[in-house]
C-alpha beads as a LAMMPS data file, in Angstrom:
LAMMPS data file: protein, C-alpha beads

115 atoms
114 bonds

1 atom types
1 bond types

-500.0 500.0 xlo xhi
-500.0 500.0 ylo yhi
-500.0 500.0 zlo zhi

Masses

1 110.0

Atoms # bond

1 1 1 32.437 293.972 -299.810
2 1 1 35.109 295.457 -302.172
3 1 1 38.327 293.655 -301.843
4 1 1 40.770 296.265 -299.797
5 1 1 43.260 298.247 -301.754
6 1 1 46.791 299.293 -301.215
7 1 1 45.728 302.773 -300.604
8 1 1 42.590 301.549 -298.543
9 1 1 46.148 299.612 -296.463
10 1 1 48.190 303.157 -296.701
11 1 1 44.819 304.950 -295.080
12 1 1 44.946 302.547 -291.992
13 1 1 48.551 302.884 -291.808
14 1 1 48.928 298.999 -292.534
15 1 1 51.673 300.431 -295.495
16 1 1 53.820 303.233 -294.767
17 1 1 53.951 306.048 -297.351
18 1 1 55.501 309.472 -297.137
19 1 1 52.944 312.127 -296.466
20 1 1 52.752 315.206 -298.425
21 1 1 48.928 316.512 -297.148
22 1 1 46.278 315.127 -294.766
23 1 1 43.047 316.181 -293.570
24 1 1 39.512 314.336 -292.635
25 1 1 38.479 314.234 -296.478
26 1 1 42.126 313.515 -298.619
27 1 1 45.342 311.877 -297.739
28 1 1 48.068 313.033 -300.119
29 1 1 51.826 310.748 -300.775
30 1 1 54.599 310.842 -302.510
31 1 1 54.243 308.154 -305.633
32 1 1 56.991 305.455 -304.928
33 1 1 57.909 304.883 -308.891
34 1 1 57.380 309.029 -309.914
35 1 1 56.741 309.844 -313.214
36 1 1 58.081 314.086 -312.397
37 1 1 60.799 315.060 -310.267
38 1 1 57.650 315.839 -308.547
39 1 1 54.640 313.053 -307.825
40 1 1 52.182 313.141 -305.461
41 1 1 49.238 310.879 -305.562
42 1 1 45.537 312.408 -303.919
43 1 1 43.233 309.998 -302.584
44 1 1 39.930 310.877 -301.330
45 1 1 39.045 308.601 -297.296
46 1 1 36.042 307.515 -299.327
47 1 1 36.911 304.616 -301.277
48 1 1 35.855 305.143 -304.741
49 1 1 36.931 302.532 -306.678
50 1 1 37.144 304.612 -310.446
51 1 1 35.558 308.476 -311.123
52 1 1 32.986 306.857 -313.257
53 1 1 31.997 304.972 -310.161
54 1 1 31.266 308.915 -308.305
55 1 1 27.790 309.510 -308.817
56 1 1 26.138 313.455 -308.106
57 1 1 26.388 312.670 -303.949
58 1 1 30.110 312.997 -304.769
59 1 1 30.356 316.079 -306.674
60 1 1 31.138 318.394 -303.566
61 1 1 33.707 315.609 -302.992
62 1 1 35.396 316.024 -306.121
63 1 1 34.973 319.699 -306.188
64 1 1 36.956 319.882 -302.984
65 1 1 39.161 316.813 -304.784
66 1 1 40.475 319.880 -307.580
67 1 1 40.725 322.278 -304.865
68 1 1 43.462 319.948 -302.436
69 1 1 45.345 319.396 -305.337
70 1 1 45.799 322.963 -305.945
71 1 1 47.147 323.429 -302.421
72 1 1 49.386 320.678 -302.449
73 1 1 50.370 321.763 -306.053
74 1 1 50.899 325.722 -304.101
75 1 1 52.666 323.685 -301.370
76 1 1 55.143 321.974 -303.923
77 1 1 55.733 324.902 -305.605
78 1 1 54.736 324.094 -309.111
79 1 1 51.826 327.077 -309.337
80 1 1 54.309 329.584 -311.043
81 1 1 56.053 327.296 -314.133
82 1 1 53.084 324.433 -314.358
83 1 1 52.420 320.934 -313.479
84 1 1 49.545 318.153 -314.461
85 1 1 46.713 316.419 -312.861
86 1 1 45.883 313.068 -314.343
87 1 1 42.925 310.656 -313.381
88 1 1 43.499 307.301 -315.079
89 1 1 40.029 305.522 -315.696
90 1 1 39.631 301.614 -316.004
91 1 1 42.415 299.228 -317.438
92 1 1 42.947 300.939 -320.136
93 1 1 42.896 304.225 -318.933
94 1 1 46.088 302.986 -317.149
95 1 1 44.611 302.757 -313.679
96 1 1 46.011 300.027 -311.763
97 1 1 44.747 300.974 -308.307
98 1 1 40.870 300.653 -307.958
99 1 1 40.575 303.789 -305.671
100 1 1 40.219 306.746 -307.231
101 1 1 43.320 309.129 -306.939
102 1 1 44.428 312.127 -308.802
103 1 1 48.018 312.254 -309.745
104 1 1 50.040 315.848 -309.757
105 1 1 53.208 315.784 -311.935
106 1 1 55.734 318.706 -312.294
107 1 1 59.081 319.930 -311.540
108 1 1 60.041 319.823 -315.261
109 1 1 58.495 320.205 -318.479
110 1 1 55.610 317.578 -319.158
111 1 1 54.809 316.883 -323.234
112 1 1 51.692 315.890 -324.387
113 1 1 51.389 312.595 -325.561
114 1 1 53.088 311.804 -322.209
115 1 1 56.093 309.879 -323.166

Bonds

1 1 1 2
2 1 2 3
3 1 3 4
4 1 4 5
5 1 5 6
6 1 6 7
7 1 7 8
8 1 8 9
9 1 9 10
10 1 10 11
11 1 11 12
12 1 12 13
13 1 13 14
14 1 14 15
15 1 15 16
16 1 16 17
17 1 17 18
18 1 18 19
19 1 19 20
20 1 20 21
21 1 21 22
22 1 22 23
23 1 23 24
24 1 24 25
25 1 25 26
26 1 26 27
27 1 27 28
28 1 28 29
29 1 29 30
30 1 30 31
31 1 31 32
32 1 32 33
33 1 33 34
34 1 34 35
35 1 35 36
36 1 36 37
37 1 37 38
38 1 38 39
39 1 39 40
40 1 40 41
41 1 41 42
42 1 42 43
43 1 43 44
44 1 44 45
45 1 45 46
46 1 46 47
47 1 47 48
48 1 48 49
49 1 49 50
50 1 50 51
51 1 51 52
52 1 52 53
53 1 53 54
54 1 54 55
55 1 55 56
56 1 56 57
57 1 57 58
58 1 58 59
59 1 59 60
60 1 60 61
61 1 61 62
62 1 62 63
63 1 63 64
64 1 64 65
65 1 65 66
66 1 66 67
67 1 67 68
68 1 68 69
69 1 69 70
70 1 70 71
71 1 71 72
72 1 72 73
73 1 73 74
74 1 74 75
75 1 75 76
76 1 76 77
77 1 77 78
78 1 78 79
79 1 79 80
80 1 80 81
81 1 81 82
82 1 82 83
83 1 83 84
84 1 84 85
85 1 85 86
86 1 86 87
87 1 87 88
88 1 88 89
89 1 89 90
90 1 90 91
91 1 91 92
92 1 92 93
93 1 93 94
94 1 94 95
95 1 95 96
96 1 96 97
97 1 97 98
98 1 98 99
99 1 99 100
100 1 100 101
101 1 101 102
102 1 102 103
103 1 103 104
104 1 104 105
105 1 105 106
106 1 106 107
107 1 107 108
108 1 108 109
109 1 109 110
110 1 110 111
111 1 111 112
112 1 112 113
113 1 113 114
114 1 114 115
């Protein structure tokens, strides 16, 4: 068995977080170190540990992944002026937490490289 990760402890409850969205597939949080004025991290209940770990059984899942985001993004009002969704991917991709999670950034303008 995978060893448990801080967002597998935030799911249970075991660490408190500051909820943004919730329903039986996603739990949505406030990042604690935000990149944006604005930084919510999306994790789907199933623990997938990176997206190259998702295999076709999760495509509905990620499908519906995109679509929370959007509402949260709606929610958070960053629809009109723009925001970012980032999935980091291994080490190097910059992921540190081994369950997948999409972050949304906005709430000011985001360059490209990110710096």
């Amino acid at each position: 068995m995978a060893e448990e990760t801080v967002f597998g402890k935030i799911l249970s409850g075991e660490i408190p977080s500051t909820e943004v969205y919730s329903d039986e597939e996603f739990y949505a949080f406030r990042d604690i170190n935000p990149g944006a004025p604005t930084h919510v991290l999306v994790i789907p209940r199933k623990p997938i540990p990176k997206i190259t770990d998702a295999t076709e059984e999760d495509a509905p899942l990620l499908g519906r992944l995109l679509l929370a985001a959007n509402r949260i993004a709606e929610q958070e009002g960053l629809t009109e002026k723009g925001f970012r969704f980032v999935i980091n991917c291994g080490e190097w991709g910059g992921q540190t937490v081994f369950h997948l999670h999409l972050h949304i950034l906005g709430g000011r303008p985001l360059q490209w490289p990110p710096g």
